[in-house]
LOMAR-393000 format. One record per residue (C-alpha): residue number from 1; residue in one letter; chain; x, y, z. Coordinates in Angstrom, 3 decimals. Layout:
% residues N
 pos code unit       c1       c2       c3
 NUM    a    A        X        Y        Z
...
This chain:
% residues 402
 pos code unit       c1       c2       c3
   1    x    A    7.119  -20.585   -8.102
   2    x    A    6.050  -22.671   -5.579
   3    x    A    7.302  -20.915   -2.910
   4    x    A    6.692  -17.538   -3.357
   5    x    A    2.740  -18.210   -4.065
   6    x    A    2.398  -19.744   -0.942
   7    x    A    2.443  -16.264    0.950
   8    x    A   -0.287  -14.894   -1.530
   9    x    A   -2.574  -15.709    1.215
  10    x    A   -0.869  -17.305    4.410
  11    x    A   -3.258  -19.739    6.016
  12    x    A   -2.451  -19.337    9.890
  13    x    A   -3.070  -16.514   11.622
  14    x    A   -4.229  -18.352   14.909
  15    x    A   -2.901  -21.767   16.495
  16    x    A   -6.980  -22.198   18.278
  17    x    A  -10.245  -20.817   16.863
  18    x    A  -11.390  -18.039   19.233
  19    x    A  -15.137  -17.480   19.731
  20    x    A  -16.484  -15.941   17.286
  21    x    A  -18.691  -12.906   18.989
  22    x    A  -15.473  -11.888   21.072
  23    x    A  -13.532  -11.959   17.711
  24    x    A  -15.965   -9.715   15.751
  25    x    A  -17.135   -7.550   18.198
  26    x    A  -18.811   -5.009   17.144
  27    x    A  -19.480   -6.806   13.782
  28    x    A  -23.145   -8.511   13.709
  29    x    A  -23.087  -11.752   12.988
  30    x    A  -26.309  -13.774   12.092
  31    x    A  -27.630  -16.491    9.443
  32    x    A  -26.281  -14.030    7.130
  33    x    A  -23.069  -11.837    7.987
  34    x    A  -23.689   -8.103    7.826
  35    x    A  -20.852   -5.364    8.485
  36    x    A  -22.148   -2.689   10.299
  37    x    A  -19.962    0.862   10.625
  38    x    A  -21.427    3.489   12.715
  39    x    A  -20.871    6.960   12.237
  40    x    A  -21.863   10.626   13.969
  41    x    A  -21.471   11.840   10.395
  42    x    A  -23.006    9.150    8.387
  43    x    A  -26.892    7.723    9.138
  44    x    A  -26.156    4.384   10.343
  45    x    A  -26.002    1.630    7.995
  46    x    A  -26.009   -1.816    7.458
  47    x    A  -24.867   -3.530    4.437
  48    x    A  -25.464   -6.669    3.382
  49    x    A  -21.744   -8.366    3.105
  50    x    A  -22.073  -11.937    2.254
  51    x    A  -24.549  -14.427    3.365
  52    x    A  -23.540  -17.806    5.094
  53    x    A  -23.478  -21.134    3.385
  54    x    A  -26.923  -22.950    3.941
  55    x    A  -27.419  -26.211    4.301
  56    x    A  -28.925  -27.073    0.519
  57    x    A  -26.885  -24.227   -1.071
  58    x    A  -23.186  -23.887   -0.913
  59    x    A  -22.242  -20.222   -1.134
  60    x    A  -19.423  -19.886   -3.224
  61    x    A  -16.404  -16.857   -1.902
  62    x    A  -16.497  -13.390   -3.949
  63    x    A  -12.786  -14.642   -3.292
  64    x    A  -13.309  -16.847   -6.118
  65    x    A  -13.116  -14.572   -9.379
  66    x    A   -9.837  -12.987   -7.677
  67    x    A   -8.134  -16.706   -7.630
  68    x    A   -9.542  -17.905  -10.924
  69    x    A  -11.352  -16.336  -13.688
  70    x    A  -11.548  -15.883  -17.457
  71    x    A  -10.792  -12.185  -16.770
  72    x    A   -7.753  -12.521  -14.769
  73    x    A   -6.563  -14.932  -17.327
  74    x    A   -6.995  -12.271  -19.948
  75    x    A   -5.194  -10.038  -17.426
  76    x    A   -2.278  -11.995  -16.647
  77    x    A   -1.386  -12.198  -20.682
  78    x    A   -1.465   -8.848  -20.891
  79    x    A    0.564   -8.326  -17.579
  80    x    A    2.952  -10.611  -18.700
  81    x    A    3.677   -9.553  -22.037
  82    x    A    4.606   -6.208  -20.080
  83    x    A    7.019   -7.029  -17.230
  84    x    A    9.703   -5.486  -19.593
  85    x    A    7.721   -2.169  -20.555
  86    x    A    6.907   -0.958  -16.575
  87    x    A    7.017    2.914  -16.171
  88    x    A   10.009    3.034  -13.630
  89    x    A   11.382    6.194  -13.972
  90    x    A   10.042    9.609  -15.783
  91    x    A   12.637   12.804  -16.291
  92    x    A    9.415   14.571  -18.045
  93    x    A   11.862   18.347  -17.255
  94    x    A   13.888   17.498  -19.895
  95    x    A   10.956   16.744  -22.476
  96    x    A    8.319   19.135  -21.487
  97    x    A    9.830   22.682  -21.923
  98    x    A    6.804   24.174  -19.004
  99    x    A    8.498   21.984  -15.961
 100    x    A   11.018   23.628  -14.092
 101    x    A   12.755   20.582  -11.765
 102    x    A   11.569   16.815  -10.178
 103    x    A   10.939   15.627   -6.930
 104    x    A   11.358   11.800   -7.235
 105    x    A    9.178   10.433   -4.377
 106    x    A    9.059    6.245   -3.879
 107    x    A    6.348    5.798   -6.266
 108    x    A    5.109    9.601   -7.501
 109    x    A    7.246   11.804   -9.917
 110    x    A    6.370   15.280   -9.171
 111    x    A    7.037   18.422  -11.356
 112    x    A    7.115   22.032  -10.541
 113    x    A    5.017   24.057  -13.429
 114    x    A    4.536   27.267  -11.552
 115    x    A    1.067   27.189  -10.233
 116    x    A    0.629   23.707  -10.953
 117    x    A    2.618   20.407   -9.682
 118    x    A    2.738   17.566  -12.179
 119    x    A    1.798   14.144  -10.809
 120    x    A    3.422   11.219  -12.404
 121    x    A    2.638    7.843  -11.327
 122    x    A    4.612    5.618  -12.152
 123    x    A    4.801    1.667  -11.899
 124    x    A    7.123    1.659   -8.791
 125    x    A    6.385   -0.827   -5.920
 126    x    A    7.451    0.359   -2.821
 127    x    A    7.336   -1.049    0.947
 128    x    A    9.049   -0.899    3.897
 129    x    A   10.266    2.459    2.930
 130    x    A   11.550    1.636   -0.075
 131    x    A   10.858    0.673   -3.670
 132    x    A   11.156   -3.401   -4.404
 133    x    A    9.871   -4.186   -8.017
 134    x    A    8.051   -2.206  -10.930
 135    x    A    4.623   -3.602  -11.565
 136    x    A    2.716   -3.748  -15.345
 137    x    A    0.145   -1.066  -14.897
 138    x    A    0.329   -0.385  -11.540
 139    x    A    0.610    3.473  -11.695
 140    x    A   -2.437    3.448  -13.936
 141    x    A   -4.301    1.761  -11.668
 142    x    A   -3.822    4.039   -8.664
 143    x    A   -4.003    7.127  -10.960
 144    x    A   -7.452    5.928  -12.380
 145    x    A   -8.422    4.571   -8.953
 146    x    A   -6.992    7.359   -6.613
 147    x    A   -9.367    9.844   -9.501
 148    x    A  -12.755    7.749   -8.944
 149    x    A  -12.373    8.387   -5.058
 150    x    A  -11.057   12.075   -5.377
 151    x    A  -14.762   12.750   -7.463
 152    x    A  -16.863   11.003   -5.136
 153    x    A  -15.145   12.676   -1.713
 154    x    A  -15.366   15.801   -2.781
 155    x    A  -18.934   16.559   -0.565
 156    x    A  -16.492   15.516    2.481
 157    x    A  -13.066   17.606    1.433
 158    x    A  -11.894   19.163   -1.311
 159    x    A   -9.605   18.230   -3.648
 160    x    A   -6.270   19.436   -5.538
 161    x    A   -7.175   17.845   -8.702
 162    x    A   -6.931   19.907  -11.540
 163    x    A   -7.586   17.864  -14.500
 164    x    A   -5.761   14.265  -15.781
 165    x    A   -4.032   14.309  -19.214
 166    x    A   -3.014   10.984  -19.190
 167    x    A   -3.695    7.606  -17.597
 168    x    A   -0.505    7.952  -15.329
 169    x    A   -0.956   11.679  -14.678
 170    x    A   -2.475   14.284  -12.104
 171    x    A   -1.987   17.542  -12.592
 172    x    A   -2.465   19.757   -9.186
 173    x    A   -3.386   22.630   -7.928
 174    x    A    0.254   23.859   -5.568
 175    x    A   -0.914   23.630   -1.841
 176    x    A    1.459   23.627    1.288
 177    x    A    1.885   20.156    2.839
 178    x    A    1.646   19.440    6.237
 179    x    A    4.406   17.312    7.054
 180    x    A    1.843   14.175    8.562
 181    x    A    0.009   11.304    6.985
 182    x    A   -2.962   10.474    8.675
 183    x    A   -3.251    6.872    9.034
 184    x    A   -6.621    5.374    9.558
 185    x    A   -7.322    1.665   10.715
 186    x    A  -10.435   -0.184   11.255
 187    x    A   -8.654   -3.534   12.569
 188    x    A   -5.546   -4.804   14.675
 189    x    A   -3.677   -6.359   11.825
 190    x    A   -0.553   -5.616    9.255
 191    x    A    2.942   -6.422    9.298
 192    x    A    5.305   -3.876    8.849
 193    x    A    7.490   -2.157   11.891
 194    x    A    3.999    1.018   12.431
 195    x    A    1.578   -1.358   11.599
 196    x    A   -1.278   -2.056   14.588
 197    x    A   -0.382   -5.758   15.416
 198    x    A    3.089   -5.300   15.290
 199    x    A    2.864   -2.471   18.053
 200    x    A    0.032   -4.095   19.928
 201    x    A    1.874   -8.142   19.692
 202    x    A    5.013   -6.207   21.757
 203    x    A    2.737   -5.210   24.367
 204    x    A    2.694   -1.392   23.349
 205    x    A   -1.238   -0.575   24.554
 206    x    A   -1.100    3.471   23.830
 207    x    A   -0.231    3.814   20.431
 208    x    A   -0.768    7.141   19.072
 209    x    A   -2.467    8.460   21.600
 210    x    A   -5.403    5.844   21.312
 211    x    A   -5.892    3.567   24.286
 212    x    A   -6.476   -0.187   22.984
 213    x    A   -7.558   -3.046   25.647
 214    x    A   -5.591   -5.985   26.410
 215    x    A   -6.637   -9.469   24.611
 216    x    A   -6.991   -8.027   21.328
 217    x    A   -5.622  -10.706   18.267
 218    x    A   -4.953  -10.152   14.536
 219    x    A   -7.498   -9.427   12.063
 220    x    A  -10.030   -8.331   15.162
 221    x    A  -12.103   -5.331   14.254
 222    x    A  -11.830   -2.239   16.696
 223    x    A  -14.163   -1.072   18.187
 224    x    A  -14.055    2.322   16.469
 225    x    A  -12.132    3.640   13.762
 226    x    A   -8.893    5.453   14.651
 227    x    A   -6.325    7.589   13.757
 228    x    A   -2.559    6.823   14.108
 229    x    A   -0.507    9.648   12.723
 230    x    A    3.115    9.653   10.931
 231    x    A    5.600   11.686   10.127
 232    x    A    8.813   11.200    7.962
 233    x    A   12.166   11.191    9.558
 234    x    A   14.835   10.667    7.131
 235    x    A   13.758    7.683    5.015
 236    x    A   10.996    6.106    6.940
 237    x    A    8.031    6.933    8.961
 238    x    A    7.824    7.598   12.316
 239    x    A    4.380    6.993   14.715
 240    x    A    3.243   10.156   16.266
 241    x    A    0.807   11.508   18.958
 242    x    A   -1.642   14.243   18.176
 243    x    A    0.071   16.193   20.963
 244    x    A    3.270   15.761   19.670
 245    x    A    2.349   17.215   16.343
 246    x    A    1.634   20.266   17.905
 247    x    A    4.376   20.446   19.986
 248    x    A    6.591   20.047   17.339
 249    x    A    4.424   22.748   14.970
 250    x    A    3.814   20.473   12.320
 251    x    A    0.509   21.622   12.301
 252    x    A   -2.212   23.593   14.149
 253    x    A   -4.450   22.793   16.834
 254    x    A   -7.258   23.932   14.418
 255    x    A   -5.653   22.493   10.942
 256    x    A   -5.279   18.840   12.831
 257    x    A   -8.559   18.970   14.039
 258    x    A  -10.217   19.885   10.562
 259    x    A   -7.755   17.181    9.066
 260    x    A   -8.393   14.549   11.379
 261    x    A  -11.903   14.967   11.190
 262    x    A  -12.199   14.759    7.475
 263    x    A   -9.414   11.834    7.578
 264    x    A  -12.046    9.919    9.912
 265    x    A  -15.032   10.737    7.475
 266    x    A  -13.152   10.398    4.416
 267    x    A  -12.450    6.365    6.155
 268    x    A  -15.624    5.810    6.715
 269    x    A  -17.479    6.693    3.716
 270    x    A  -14.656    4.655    2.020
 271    x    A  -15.617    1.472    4.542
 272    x    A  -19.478    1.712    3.296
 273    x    A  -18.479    2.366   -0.611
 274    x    A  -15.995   -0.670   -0.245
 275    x    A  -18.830   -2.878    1.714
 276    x    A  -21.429   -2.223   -0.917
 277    x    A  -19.010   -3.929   -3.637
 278    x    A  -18.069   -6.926   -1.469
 279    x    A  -14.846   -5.670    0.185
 280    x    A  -13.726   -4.281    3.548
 281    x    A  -11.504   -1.531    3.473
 282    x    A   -9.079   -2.579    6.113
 283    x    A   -6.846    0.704    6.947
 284    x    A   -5.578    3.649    4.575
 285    x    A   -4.046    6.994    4.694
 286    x    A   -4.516   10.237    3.623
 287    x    A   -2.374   13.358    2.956
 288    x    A   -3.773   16.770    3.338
 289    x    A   -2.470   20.592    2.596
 290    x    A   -3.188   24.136    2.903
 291    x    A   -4.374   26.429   -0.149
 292    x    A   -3.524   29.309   -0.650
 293    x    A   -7.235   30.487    0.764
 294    x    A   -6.639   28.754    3.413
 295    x    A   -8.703   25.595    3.311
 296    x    A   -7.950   21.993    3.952
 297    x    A   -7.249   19.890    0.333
 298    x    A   -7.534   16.354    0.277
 299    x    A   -3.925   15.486   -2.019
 300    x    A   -1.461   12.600   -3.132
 301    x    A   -4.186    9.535   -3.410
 302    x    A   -7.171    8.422   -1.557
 303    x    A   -8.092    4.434   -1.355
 304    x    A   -6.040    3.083   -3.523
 305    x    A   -4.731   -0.403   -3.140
 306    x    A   -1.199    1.089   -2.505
 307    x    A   -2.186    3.230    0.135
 308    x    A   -4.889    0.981    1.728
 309    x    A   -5.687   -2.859    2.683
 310    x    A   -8.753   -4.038    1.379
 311    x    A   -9.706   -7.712    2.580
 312    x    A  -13.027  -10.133    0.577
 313    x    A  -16.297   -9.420    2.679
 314    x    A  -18.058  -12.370    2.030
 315    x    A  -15.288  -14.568    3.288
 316    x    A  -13.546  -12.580    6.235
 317    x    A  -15.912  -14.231    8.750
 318    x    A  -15.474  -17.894    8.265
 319    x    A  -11.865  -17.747    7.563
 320    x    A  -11.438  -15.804   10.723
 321    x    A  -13.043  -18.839   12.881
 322    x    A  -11.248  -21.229   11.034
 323    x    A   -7.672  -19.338   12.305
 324    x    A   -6.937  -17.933    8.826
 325    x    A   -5.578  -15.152    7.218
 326    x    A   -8.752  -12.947    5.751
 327    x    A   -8.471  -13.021    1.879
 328    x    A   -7.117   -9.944    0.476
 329    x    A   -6.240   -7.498   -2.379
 330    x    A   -3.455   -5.662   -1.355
 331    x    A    0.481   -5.940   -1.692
 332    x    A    0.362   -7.500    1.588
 333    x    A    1.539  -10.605    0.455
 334    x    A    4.470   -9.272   -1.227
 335    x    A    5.506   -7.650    2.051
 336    x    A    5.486  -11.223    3.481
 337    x    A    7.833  -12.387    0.521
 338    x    A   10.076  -10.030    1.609
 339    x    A   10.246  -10.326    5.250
 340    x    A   10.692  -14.425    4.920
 341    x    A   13.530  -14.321    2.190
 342    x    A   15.670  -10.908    3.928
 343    x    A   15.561   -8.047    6.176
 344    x    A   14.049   -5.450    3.531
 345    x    A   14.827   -2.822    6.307
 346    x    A   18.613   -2.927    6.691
 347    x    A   19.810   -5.303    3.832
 348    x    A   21.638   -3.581    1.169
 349    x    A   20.360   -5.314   -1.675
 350    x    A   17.045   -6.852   -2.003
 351    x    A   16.279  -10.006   -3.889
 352    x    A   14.280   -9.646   -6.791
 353    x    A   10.620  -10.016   -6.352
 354    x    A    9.445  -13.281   -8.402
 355    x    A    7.903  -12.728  -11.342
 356    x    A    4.891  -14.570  -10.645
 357    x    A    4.206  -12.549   -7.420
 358    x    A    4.666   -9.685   -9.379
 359    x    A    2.070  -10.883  -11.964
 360    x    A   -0.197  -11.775   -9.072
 361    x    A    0.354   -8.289   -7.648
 362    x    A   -0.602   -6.417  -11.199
 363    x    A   -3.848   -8.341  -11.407
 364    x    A   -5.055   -7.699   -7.915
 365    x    A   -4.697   -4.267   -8.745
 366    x    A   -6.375   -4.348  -11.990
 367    x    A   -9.260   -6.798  -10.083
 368    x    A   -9.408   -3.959   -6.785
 369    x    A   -9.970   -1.567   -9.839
 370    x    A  -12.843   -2.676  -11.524
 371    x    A  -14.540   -4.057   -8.654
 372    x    A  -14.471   -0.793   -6.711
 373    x    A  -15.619    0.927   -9.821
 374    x    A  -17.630   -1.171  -11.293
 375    x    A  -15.597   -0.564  -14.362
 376    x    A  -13.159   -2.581  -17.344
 377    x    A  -10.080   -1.455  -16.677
 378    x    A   -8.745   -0.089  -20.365
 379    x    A   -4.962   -1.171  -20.690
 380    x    A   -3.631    0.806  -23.578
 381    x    A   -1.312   -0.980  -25.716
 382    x    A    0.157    1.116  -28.493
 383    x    A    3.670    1.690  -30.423
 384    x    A    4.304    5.103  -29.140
 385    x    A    7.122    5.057  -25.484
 386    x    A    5.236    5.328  -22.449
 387    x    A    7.278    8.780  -21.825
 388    x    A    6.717    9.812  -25.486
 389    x    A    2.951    9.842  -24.853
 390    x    A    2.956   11.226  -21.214
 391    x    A    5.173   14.136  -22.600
 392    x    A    3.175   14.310  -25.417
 393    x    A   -0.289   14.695  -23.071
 394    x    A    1.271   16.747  -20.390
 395    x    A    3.026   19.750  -22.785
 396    x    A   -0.420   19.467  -24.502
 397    x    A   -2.576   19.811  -20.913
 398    x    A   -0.051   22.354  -19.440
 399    x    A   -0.542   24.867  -22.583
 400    x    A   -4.162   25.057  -22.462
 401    x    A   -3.790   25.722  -18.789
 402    x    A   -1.938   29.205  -19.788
């Protein structure tokens, strides 16, 4: 156990403390720390992140309550109790009589129903391309989650939500899908082969068609938000220029500019929602497709902590001038397992994730949950099979749809 909680926040990020106004840059950073993000869409605003420790009154970290709480005690219990109940695999076509076949993506189980897909998500973990462990509630949690943001975006894009019959289900309007995820990133940090540091720490300074300056380090904020696109090849994604996108006819000149501009809104409204409840939403990314009208639909998910990196405002600051990792609540650290005990990109077989990591991963979830929302997160513990009740819901949802 030892060993594997370790990584749930690595300590060194630097080997000497770097001033801290070249580190920030463009943050502001006074007696009290405030985050500013500026936007040609948004009126400028500045929220009040954290404030410093005085002299006479030691500020305690928001970080706190995610190490060690009554609630995440009362979590963990739960959690535990269901390591052996995860939802890791649906075949809802062979209960639901309305569902015609199953795409099985790494974490999503999708279902054709004529005008409507069926979005099932389930409790899969995946990284690095691939799925590594099942986590207690997880697909609840971006279901509920990816539902809050899809309501609240909706005066930026629209959405293909239709309505949600269960806790682990979407059901969608059918849209075509461009073939591009839209990555957005706020800071030079992450670990996997795309992410920002990786790219920028092997000298790569034009990533994506955005031009970043030299003597940049980990965890620094950019300057301005930006976009750096993928698209799948095979099994794993694969960094791509705006250009390139065209060239290729993935999408339009006009449907990538409509999509990118949303994607860069939809980041920044997300930065200043995640700001105003302590946290700093890191990097994210968002899937889009075409209606049958002919307008731009937000899809998949939209901030959840699967899809984005969320790091504790009110600590990100001193840790960063101390030369540590910012606190965060994100699978991050399970990535880091991974990396330090194989090669989760070639090896075969994976070792198992350790059960405390994966307890650790269910309540930061759970915690990302109710502290974006401002919400309990309900955990519903009852007799009937998982797939028994989704069935159940979706048959029910899909018939009143007739």
């Amino acid at each position: 156990m030892i060993d594997s909680m370790v990584s749930l926040n690595p300590p060194n990020t630097l080997r000497t403390k770097i001033p801290l106004n070249n580190f920030l840059s463009p943050l502001a950073f006074t007696s009290t720390t405030r985050i500013t993000f500026r936007s040609n869409n948004f009126r400028n605003l500045t929220i009040l992140a954290s404030t410093m420790r005085k002299e006479s009154e030691p500020q305690p970290s928001f970080g706190d309550t995610l190490v060690n709480n009554t609630r995440k005690h009362q979590v963990l219990d739960v959690v535990t109790t269901s390591l052996s109940n995860c939802l890791s695999e649906t075949n809802l076509h062979f209960t639901v009589p309305a569902l015609k076949s199953k795409t099985r993506g790494k974490v999503r189980d999708i279902y054709d129903s004529e005008d409507y897909l069926v979005l099932v998500t389930t409790d899969r973990q995946s990284a690095f391309d691939r799925v590594l462990a099942s986590i207690p509630f997880k697909g609840q949690v971006l279901n509920e989650t990816s539902l809050w943001w899809f309501e609240r975006t909706k005066h930026i894009v629209s959405n293909a939500v239709v309505s949600a019959p269960d806790k682990n289900v979407t059901i969608a309007k059918k849209c075509s899908v461009f073939p591009v995820e839209f990555v957005a990133r706020g800071f030079v940090t992450g670990s996997t082969d795309t992410s920002l540091w990786t790219v920028y720490n092997k000298g790569i300074r034009n990533y994506c068609g955005n031009v970043l300056p030299d003597g940049m380090v980990k965890n620094q904020k950019l300057a301005k938000n930006i976009l750096t696109p993928t698209t799948k090849a095979a099994d794993h994604d694969v960094p791509v220029t705006p250009d390139e996108i065209i060239e290729k006819g993935l999408m339009t000149q006009a449907d990538y500019e409509e999509a990118s501009e949303k994607a860069l809104r939809l980041f920044e409204y997300g930065q200043q929602v995640a700001l105003e409840h302590g946290l700093i939403l890191v990097d994210t990314k968002y899937e889009f497709g075409k209606a049958n009208d002919g307008s731009i639909l937000l899809i998949d998910e939209v901030h959840t902590p699967d899809s984005s990196r969320y790091w504790i405002a009110n600590s990100y600051l001193e840790r960063i001038q101390n030369g540590l990792e910012p606190e965060n609540v994100d699978k991050e650290f399970l990535r880091l397992w991974f990396k330090s005990h194989c090669n989760p990109y070639e090896d075969e077989v994976l070792p198992d994730a350790p059960e405390d990591l994966v307890c650790e991963l269910a309540w930061r979830y759970i915690f990302l949950y109710e502290t974006i929302t401002k919400s309990k997160f309900e955990v519903q513990l009852t007799e009937e099979p998982i797939h028994d009740r989704i069935s159940r819901n979706v048959a029910s949802a899909l018939a009143s749809l007739k």
